[in-house]
C-alpha positions, -999 to +999 in steps of 0.1 A: +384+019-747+357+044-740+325+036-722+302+044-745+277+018-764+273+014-794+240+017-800+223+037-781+252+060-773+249+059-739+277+071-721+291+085-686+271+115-670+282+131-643+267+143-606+278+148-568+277+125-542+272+147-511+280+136-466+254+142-448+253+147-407+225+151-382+192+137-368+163+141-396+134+162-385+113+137-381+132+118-358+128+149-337+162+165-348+176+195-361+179+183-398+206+166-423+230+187-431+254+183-462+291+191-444+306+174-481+303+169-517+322+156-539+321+150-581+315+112-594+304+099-623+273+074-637+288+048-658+265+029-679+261-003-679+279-020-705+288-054-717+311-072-746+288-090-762+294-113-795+266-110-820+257-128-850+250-106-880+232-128-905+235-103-934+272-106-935+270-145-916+299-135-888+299-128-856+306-090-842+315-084-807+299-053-793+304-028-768+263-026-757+244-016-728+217-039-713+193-013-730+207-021-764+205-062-756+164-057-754+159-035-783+184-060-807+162-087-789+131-071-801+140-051-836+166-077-846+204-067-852+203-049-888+170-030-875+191-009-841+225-006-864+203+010-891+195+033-867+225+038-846 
């Protein structure tokens, strides 16, 4: 299953996570130095979720991010499908 909501579409990105060594500059050192970096990736944060859809009176369980809770909190469940 991939990690990607379902209503927003949020989904993994991707960056480096980088090793540092040294004393900082202001701690009266030479300065950090990156001596590695390495890929990793941002996962979203996602949770299976059962919602109830009144327009066809069942539940649906959904793959949302916390994002996606707030906005079917505030626009209602038929409102952020429409749009997704």
């Amino acid at each position: 299953m991939s990690k990607v909501c379902t209503v927003t579409g949020k989904k993994p990105s991707f960056g480096r996570s980088y090793a540092l060594r040294g004393i900082a500059k202001k701690k009266k050192g030479i300065g950090l130095k990156i001596t590695g970096c390495t890929n990793r990736r941002f996962l979203p944060n996602l949770k299976k979720k059962r919602v109830w859809d009144p327009e066809n009176r069942r539940f649906i369980t959904l793959r949302l991010s916390t994002a996606a809770l707030r906005t079917i909190d505030k626009k209602g469940l038929a409102a952020a499908l429409r749009k997704a």
